[in-house]
N, C-alpha and C positions, 0 to 999 in steps of 0.2 A: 603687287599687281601683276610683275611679270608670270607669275604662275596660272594667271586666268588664261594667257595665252601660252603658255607651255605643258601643260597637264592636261589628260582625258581625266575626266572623274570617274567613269565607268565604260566599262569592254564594251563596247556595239555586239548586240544578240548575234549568237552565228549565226553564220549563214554560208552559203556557196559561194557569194556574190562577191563577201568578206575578202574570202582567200584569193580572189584574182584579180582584187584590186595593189597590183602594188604600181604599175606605171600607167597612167593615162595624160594624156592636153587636152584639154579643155578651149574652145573657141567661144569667146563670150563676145555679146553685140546688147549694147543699147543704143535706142531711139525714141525715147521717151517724151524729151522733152525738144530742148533746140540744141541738142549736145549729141552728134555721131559720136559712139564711144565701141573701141572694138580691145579686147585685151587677149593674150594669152596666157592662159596656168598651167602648169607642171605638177602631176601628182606621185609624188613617192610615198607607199607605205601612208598612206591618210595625212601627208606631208605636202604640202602647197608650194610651189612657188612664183613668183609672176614673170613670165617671160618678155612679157611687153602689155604696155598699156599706152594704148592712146588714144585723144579726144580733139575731136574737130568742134571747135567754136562758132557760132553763131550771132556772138553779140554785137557786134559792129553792123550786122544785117538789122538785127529788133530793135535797136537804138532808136531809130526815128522815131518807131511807135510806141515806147514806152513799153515794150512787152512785147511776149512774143508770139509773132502772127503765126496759125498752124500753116498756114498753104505756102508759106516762106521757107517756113521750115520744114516742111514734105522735101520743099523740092530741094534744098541743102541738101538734105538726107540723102536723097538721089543722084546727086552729085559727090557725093562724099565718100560712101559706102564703099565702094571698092576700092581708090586710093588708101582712105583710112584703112581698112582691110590689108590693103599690100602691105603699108607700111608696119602693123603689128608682124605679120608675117615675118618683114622681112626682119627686124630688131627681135623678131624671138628663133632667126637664123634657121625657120622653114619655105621660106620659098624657094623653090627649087624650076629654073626651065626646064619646060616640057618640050615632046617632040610635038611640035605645028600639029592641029589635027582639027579633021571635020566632027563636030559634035553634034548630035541631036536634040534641039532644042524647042522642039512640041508642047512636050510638059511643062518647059521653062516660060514659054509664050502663056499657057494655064495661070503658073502663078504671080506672072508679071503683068495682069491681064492691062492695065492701064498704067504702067511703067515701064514702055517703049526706050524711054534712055537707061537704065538701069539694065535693061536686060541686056541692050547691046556693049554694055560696059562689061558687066561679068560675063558675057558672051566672048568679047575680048581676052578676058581674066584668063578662065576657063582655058582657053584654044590655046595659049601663050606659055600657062603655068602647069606643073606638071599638081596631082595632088598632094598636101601637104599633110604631115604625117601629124595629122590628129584626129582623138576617137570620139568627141562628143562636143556637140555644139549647144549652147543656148542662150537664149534672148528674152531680152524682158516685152510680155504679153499687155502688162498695165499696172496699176491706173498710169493713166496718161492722155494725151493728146493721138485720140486717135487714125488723122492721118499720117501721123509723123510713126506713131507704133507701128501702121499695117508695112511701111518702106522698111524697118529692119525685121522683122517679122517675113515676111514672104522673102526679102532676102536668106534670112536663115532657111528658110525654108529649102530655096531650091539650093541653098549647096547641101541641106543634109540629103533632100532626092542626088543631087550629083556625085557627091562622095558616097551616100548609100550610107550614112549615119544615122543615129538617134538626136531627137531635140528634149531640151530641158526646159521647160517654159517656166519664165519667174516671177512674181509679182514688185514689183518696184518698190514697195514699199518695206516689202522682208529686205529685201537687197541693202537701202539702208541701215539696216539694222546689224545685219551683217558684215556691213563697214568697219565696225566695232575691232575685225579679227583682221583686218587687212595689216600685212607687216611689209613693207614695200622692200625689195631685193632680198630680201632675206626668206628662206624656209619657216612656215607656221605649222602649227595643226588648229584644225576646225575641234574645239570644244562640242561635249552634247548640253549644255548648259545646267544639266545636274548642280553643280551650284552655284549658277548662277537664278534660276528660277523659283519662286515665282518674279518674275520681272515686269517694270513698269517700264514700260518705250516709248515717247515720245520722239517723233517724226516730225520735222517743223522743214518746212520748203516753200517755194513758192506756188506748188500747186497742195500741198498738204499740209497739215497740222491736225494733228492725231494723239491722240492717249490708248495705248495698247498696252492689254494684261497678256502677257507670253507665261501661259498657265505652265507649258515644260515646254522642250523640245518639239518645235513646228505649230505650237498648238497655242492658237493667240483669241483674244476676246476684245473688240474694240471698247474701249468705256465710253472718248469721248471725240468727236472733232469738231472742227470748223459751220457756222451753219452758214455761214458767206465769204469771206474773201479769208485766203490761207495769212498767215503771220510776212512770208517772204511777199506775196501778191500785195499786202497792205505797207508792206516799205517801197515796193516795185513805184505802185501809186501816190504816197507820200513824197516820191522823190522827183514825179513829175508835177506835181504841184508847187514844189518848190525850183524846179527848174534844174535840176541835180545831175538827170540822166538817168539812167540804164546801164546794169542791175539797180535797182533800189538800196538793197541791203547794204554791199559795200560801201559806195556813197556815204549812206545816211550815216554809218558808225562812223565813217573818216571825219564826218562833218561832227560829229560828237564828241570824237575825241581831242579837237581844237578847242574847246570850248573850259577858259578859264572861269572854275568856280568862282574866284576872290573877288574879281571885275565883274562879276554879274550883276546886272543894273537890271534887267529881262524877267520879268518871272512867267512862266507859261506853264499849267496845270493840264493833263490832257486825262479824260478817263483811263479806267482800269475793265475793261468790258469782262461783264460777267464773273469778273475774279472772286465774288463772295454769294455766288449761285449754287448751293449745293451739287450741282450735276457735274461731268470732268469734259462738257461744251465749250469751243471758241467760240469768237465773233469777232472780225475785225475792220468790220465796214465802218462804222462807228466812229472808229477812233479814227480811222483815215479822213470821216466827213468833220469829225470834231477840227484837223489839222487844219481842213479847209477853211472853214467856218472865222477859224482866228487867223492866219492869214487874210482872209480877204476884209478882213476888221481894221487890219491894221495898214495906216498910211503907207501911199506905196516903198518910202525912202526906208521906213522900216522894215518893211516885209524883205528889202532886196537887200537888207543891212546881214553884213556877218555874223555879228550878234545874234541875230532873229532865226537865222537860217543854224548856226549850232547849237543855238540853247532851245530849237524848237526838235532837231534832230534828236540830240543828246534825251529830252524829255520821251519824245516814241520811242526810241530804242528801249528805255527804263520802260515804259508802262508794258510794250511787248515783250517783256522779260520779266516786269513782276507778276503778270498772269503765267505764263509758260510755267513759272518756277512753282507757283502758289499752288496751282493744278497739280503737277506733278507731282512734289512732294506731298500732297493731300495724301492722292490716288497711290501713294509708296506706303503710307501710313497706313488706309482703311484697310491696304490688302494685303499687309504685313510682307511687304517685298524683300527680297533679298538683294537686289540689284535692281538701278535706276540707270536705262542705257539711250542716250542721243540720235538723230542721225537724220541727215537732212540736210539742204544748203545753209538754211538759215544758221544751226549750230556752228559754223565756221565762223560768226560773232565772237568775237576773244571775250567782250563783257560779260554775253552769256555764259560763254564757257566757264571766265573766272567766277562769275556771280553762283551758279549751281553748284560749280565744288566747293565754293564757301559756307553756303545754306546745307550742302548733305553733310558736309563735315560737320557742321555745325548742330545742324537739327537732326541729322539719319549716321551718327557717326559709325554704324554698323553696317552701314547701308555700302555696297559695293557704286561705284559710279563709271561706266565706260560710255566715252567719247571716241567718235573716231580722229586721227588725223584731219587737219584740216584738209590737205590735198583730196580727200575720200570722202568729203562731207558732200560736196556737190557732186554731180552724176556723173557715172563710170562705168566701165562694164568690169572692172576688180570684183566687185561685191557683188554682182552677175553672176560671175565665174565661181566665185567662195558657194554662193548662196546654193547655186546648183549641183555643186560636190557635195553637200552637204544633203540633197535631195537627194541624189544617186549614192549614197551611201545607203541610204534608205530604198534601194531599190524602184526609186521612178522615173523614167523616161518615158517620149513619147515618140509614134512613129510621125515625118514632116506632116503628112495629111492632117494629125489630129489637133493640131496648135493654131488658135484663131484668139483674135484680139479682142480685149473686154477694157476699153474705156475707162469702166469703172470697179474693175475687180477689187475686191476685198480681200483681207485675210482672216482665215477662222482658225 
C-alpha cells in the first residue's frame, strides 16, 4: 500500500511550468460547510508538506437545531476567518510584523460588499502584518452551503488582490477525494493515479453521497447520488428523533456500539432503500421516516429504554452501510475498477471502514481500497491544498476577479 503513496507511475508531460516548480506555499481555505478551515503546504520538487492545519468548529452553535443553520454559520465564518488564518500562519512560522501602515481599501469594500466585520478584521490583519511569504492561494468554490462558501471565497479573494496572487478554485467534493494522499507531518508526493484508475469513489457526508467513475486523472463521471437526504444528513436526523444530539453520525455509532448481541431481547428490522435497484441512486429519507414510524409505535418507557435506543442505532448504521457497500462494489464490478476510494465525514465510521475492507478483500481481492485517515475525512482545507497542487501541476490558476461560487458545482 505504501507505494500508492510513494511512487509517480509516470513523468508529468514537459512542460516550462515543470521545471520552476520546485518551492512554492500553498494558503488553503475552506468554508463549506460549519467548519472555518485554513491550512498551510510546502512544496519541494512535487513534494508536499503541511505546515499547519487548522479548523474552527461550529458544533456546539448547530446543536440546538439539530443541523446546521447557514446564516449561523456565515456569520462564524466571519468571525473566524482571520484569527483561524493568523493562527495557521503563525504554526506554519510565516507571520511576520509589519511596519504600521495606511492601506487602500476601495477594492476591498468591492469585495466585502456586505461583510463590514470581516473587512475591518483583515483591514486590521493587513495594517498589522507585514506579507507572508507564500505564492498561491486557494479555496474551495462548492458544492456547499452557499452563504457560508461566498465568506471564504471573497475572503481568498481580496488577499489574492492584496498580495497580487493567483486563486485555485476547488470543488469539495474532489478535495475529498483527495484526502486519500494526505500524510500528516510528514513529506508525500501527489500520485497521477495511472494505477490507480479506472476508480470508483464514493463520497458519503452529510451534505453528499455520491458514486463517482474517476475515468483517469481529473477526469470523473458521476453514476450515482442521493435523490434526498445524504447518508450523514439521514444519521444527523435519526439522532434527533431519538434525542442523541448533534453530529448525528458520531452518536449513533457510539450508541451502537454498546449494544450486546447475546442480551438482545429487541428485534428492529429497518429497510435497505434502493439497495437491489439496478441504478448506483441513494435515498435516505425513507429510512430516517421508517426510524420514526417504530419509535413512535413503541411505548414510551421503551422508546426511552437503552435497549431501544442501541439496537435501533446499531440497525441504521448496518442498513446505511449495507446500501453504501452493495452500491459500490456493484459499480467496482460493472466498470472493472482498479481501485475503490472513500472520503467524506461519514467514512470516519470505523464499522464502515472495517465492513468495506472485509467485502473488497473478500469479493474485489484485486481490487485496490483507499481510505483516508480519519482526522481528513471530515472538512479541511489539507485536501484543498493537495487537491489544488495537483491542479497547478496541470497548469490552472485563476486571476481573484474570476472565482465565483456555485452552490451546486459538479464534477466532470
Amino acid at each position: 500500500m505504501r507505494q500508492i503513496f510513494l511512487i509517480l507511475s509516470q513523468k508529468l508531460k514537459k512542460s516550462k511550468q515543470k521545471d520552476k516548480i520546485t518551492y512554492m506555499v500553498i494558503l488553503a481555505i475552506d468554508t463549506s460547510c460549519d467548519d472555518t478551515c485554513v491550512a498551510i503546504l510546502e512544496t519541494r520538487n512535487k513534494k508536499l508538506e503541511i505546515l499547519s492545519n487548522v479548523v474552527s468548529s461550529q458544533v456546539k452553535i448547530h446543536q440546538k437545531w439539530g443541523g446546521v443553520y447557514p446564516t449561523l454559520a456565515k456569520r462564524e465564518h466571519q468571525r473566524n476567518l482571520v484569527p483561524v488564518s493568523k493562527k495557521a500562519l503563525e504554526e506554519a512560522n510565516l507571520l511576520e510584523q509589519g511596519e504600521k501602515k495606511k492601506i487602500k481599501i476601495g477594492k476591498l469594500k468591492g469585495i466585502f460588499k456586505k461583510e463590514d466585520y470581516l473587512l475591518k478584521e483583515l483591514e486590521n490583519f493587513l495594517i498589522k502584518y507585514g506579507k507572508p511569504k507564500i505564492d498561491l492561494i486557494t479555496v474551495t468554490i462548492g458544492p456547499g452551503l452557499e452563504p457560508c462558501l461566498w465568506v471564504g471565497v471573497n475572503f481568498a479573494r481580496a488577499l489574492a488582490y492584496f498580495y497580487e496572487l493567483s486563486i485555485i478554485p476547488i470543488n469539495h467534493v474532489e478535495a475529498h477525494i483527495f484526502a486519500n494522499f494526505i500524510r500528516e507531518n510528514s513529506q508525500f508526493l501527489i500520485p497521477n493515479f495511472q494505477f490507480l484508475v479506472p476508480a470508483i469513489c464514493l463520497v458519503v457526508s452529510g451534505g453528499h453521497t455520491q458514486l463517482i467513475l474517476m475515468k483517469k486523472f481529473g477526469k470523473y463521471k458521476i453514476l450515482g447520488e442521493t435523490r434526498d437526504d445524504a447518508a450523514g444528513e439521514c444519521f444527523d436526523k435519526v439522532a434527533r428523533i431519538l434525542g442523541l444530539g448533534y453530529p448525528g453520525g458520531p452518536v449513533i455509532a457510539a450508541e451502537a456500539a454498546k449494544l450486546k448481541i447475546k442480551n438482545l431481547k429487541l428485534k428492529i428490522k429497518l429497510p435497505r432503500p434502493m439497495i437491489n435497484q439496478k441504478n448506483f441512486d441513494f435515498s435516505f429519507s425513507g429510512l430516517k421516516t421508517a426510524v420514526l414510524y417504530d419509535f413512535k409505535s413503541r411505548p414510551q418507557k421503551v422508546g426511552e429504554s437503552k435497549e431501544y435506543i442501541q439496537t435501533i442505532a446499531a440497525e441504521l448504521q448496518q442498513a446505511i452501510v449495507d446500501v453504501l457497500i452493495n452500491k459500490t462494489l456493484r459499480a467496482a464490478r460493472e466498470f472493472n475498477t482498479k481501485s475503490v476510494i472513500l472520503g467524506g465525514g461519514v467514512v470516519a465510521n470505523n464499522e464502515l471502514r472495517r465492513q468495506f475492507r472485509e467485502k473488497i478483500k473478500k469479493e474485489l481481492p484485486h481490487t485496490k481500497y483507499l481510505i483516508p485517515d480519519i482526522k481528513f475525512c471530515t472538512d479541511n482545507a489539507v485536501m484543498v491544498g493537495i487537491t489544488a497542487y495537483s491542479h497547478y501541476l496541470r497548469g490552472e490558476r485563476r486571476d481573484w476577479k474570476r472565482i465565483m461560487v456555485d452552490a451546486n458545482l459538479t464534477l466532470k
